[in-house]
C-alpha positions in Angstrom: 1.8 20.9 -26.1 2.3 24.3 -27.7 -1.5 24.4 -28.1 -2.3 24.8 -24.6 -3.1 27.8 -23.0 -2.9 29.3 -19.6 -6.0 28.5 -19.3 -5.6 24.9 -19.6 -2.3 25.0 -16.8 -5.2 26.9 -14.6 -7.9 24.0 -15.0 -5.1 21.2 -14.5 -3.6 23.4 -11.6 -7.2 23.0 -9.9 -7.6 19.2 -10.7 -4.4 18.4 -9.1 -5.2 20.5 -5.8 -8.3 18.2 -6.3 -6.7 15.0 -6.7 -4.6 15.8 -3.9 -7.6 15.7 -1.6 -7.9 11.6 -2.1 -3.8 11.7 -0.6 -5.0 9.4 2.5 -8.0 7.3 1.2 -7.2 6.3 -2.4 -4.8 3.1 -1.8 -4.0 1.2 -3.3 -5.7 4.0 -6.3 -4.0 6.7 -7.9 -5.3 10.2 -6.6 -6.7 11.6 -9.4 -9.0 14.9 -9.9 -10.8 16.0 -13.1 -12.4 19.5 -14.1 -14.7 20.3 -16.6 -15.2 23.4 -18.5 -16.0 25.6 -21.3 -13.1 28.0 -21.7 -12.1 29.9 -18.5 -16.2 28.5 -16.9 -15.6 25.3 -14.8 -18.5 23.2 -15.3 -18.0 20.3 -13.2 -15.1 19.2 -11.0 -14.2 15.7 -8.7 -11.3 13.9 -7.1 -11.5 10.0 -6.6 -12.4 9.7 -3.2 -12.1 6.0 -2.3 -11.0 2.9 -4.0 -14.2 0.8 -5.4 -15.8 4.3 -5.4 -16.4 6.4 -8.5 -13.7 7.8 -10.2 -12.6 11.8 -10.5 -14.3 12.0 -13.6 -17.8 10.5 -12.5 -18.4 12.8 -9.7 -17.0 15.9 -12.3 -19.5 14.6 -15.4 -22.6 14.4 -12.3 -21.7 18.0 -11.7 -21.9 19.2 -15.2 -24.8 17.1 -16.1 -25.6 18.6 -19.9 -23.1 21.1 -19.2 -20.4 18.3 -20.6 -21.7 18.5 -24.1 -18.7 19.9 -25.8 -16.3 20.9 -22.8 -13.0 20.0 -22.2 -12.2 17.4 -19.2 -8.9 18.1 -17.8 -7.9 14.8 -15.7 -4.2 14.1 -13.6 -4.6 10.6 -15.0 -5.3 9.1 -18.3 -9.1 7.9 -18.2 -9.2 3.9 -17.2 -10.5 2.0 -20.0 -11.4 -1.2 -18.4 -14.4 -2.5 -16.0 -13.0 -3.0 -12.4 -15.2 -2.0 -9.5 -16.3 0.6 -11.7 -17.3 1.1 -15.4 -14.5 2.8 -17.7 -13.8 6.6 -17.4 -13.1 6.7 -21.2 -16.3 5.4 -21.8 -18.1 8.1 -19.6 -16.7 10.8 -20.6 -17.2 9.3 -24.5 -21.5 8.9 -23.6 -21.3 12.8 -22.3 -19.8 14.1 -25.5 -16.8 15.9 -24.0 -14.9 17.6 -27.0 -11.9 17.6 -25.5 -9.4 15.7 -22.6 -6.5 16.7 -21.3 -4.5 14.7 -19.2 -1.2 15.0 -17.2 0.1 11.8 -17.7 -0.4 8.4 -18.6 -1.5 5.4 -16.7 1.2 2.7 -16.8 -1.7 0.0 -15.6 -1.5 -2.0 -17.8 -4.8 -2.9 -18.1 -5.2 0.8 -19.2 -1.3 1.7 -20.7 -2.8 3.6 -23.0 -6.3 2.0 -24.0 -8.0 5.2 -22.3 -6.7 7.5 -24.7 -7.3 5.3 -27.9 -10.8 4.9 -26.8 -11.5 8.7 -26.7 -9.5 9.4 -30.1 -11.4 6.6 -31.4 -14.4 8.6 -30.7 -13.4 11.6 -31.9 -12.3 13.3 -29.1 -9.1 15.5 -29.0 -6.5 14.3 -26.5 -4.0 16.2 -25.1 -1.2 15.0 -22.5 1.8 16.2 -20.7 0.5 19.1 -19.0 1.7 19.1 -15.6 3.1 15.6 -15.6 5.5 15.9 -13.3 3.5 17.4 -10.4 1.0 14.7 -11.3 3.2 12.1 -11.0 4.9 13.3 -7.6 1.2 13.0 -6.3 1.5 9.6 -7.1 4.6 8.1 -6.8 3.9 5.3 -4.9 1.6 4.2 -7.8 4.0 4.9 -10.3 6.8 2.8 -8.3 4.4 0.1 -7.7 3.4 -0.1 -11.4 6.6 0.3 -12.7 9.2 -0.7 -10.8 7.1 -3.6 -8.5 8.2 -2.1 -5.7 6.7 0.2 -3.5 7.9 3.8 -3.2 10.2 3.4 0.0 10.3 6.2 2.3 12.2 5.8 5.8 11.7 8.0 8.7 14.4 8.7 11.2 14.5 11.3 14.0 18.3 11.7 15.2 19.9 14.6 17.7 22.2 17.7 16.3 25.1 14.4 16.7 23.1 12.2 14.5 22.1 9.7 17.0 18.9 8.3 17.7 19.1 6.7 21.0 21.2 6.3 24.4 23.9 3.4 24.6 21.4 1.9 27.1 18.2 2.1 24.0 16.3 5.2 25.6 15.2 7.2 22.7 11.8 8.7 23.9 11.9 11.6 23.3 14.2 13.1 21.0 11.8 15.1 19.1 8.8 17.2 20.3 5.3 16.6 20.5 4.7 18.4 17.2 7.3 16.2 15.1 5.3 13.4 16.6 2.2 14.9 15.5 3.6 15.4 11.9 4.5 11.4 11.7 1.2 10.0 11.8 0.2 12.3 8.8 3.3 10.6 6.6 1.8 7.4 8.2 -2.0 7.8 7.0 -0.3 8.5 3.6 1.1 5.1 3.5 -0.3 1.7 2.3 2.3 0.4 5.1 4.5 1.1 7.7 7.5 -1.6 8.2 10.0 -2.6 11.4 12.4 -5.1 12.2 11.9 -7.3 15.0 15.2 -5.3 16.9 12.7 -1.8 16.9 9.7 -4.0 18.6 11.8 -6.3 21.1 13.2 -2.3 21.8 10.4 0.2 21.8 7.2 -2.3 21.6 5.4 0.0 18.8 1.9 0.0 17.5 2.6 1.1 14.1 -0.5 2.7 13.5 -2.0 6.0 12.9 -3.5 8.1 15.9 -6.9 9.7 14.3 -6.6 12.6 16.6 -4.2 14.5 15.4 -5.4 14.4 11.8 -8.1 17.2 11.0 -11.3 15.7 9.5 -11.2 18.3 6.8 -8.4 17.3 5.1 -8.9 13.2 5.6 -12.8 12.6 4.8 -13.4 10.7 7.9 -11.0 8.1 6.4 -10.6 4.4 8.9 -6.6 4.2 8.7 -5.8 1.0 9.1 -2.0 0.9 7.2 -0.9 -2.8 6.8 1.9 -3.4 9.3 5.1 -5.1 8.2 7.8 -6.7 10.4 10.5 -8.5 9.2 11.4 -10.7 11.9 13.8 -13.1 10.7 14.0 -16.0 13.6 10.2 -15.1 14.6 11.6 -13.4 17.8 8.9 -10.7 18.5 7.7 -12.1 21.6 4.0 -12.8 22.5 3.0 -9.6 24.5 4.1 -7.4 21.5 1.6 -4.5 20.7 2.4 -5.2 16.7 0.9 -9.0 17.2 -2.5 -7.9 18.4 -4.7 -8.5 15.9 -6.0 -4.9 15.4 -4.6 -4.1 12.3 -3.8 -6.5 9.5 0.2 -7.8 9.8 2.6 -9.3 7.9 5.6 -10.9 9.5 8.9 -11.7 7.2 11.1 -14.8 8.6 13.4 -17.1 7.8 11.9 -19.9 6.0 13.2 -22.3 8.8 12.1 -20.7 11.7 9.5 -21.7 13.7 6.7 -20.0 15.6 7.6 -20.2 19.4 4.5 -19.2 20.7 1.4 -18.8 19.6 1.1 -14.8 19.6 1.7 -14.9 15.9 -1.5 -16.6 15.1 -3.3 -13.1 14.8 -0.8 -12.3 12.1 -0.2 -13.7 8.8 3.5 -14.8 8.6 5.3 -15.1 5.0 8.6 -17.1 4.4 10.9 -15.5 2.6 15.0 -15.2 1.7 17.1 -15.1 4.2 20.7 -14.8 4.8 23.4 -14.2 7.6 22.5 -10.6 8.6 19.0 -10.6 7.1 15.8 -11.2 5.3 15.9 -10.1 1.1 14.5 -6.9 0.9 13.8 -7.7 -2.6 11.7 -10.1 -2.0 9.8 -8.6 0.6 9.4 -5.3 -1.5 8.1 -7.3 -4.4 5.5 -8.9 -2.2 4.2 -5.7 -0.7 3.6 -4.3 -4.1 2.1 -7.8 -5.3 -0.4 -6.8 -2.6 -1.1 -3.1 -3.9 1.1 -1.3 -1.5 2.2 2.2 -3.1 3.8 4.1 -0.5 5.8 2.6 2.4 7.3 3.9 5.8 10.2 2.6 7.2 10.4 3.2 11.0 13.2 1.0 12.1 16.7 1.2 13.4 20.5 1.3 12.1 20.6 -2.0 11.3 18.0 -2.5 8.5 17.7 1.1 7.4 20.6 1.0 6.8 20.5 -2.2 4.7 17.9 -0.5 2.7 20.1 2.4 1.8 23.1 -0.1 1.1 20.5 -2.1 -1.5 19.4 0.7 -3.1 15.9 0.4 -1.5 14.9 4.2 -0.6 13.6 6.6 -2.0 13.3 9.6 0.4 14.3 10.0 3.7 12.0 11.6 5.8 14.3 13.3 8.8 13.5 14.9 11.9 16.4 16.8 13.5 15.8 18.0 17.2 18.1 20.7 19.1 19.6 18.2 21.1 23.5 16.7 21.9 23.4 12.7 23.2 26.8 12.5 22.6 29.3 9.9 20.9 28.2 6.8 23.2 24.4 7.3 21.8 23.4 5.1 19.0 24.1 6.2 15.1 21.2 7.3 12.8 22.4 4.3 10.2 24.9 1.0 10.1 26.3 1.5 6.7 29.9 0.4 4.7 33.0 1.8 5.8 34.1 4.3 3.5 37.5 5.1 2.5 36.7 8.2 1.2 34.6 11.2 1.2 33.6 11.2 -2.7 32.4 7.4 -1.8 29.7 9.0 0.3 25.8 8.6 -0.5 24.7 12.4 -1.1 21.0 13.1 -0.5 19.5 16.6 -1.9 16.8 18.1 0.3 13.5 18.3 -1.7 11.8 20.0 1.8 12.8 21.5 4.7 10.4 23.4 7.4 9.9 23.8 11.3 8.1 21.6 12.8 7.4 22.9 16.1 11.1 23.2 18.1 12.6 20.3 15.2 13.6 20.6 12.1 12.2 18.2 9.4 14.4 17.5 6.1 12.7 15.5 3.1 15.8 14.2 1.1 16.2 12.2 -2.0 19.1 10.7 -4.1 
């Protein structure tokens, strides 16, 4: 590390803002970017674009052409090393007789883990990593979770009044938050491989769970077909037939009991998965395991007290995505979260706010542990 310059932090600055381009259309892929260059001269630059599509450093090594002959290709990932739907990166970059890669961070695939880097030192090429990691892997963290943890990153959204409640006694919750907040959701939801409810939020507020293309600009999306996969856990298969989340449109996963029984036949449009179950619920475990089984990085929760907070009690989320509108419901209105009685304050779950901005006439709070 003490070898690189700030020239090198500039050309891995630029492939991250690069990568970061790919942030609705890579899924189940990492975002990755790549930039090529001779000293401060960039060369050639890419971000992967779609998954099955080249890679960052493909469209960066078309751009340089000759010009890769002895540059130095400065990629967020380490280069794959393996045939998928594409040819190895390491290989590519290898044939174009880069000098030099440096990488952010390493790929803990483990069908790479490692085997890019060996087959660029093997080579001859000089590999440096580290630069930037961090940043890198916040781009990615749903790939990293999924990878290493077999879980998907978990990230629940709640909106909730100045009283922290989310809804009337009588259910009515629309709207707490303004059109804008709205607006801001369905970017967190393009982001995600999948969005996730229980059977109590569709029964209540008969959701679609998708993403509304409208309100996301075409410049910073690529004309990307959002289709997250929906995911309700739905323990006794109550949803009931006319329920927008059971109409086919978007492929859906629904969690139940493994002795409950279909009792109509609106769930035939959706594929329905057995799983754990016990007196006050499915096992999130399981079900998280399963979703990243089936290459889901990133996941929002958009659900009610009940099973977010199970997911906080289990130890299942990562951030908390919070919208906070200038509003009083008072202390009949529903709570932002079922969780343990506490007997004291120092018992308490303390979240630290990563982000915090306007968003229109709310206030939006990104929180982790």
């Amino acid at each position: 590390m003490n070898s690189l310059t700030a020239v090198d932090h500039a050309h891995m600055a630029r492939a991250l803002r690069l990568a970061e381009r790919g942030l609705y259309t890579t899924q189940p892929n990492p975002r990755v970017g790549c930039v090529i260059a001779h000293g401060d001269a960039v060369v050639g630059s890419g971000w992967h674009q779609r998954a099955g599509e080249p890679h960052a450093e493909v469209f960066a090594l078309r751009e340089a052409g000759e010009r890769a002959r002895g540059a130095t290709a400065y990629v967020t990932l380490e280069p794959c090393a393996h045939f998928g739907k594409t040819p190895p990166c390491a290989d590519a970059l290898v044939a174009a007789g880069v000098a030099r890669v440096v990488a952010a961070c390493e790929d803990p695939n483990p069908r790479v883990a490692g085997g890019g880097f060996a087959k660029l030192r093997a080579a001859g090429i000089a590999v440096e990593t580290g630069l930037m990691r961090e940043a890198a892997r916040e781009l990615n963290h749903g790939f990293f979770s999924r990878i290493e943890r077999q879980r998907p990153w978990s990230r629940v959204k709640l909106a909730m009044s100045l009283d922290g409640r989310t809804a009337l006694a009588n259910g009515e919750s629309k709207w707490i938050t303004g059109e804008a907040a709205r607006d801001d959701v369905q970017h967190w939801r393009a982001r995600s491989s999948a969005i996730m409810t229980g059977s109590g939020t569709v029964m209540a507020d008969d959701p679609r769970l998708t993403v509304r293309f409208s309100s996301l600009s075409p410049d910073n999306v690529g004309g990307a077909d959002f289709k997250p996969l929906r995911v309700i856990l739905d323990r006794q298969l109550h949803t009931p037939k006319g329920a927008r989340v059971l109409d086919g449109s978007v492929h859906t996963l629904v969690f139940h009991a493994r002795d409950a029984q279909p009792a109509h036949d609106g769930f035939d449009r959706v594929e329905l998965i057995a799983a754990e179950a016990h007196a006050t619920g499915l096992g999130l475990s399981q079900v998280l395991q399963e979703l990243a089984q089936r290459g889901v990085n990133e996941l929002q929760i958009e659900a009610g007290p009940s099973l977010c907070g199970a997911l906080f009690a289990g130890g299942f989320v990562d951030e908390l995505l919070l919208y906070i509108a200038p509003i009083l419901l008072g202390d009949t209105a529903r709570p932002l979260l079922q969780l343990p009685m506490l007997d004291k304050i120092a018992a308490g779950r303390r979240l630290r706010v990563v982000d915090q901005r306007q968003v229109g006439a709310d206030l939006r709070l990104l929180l982790r542990e």
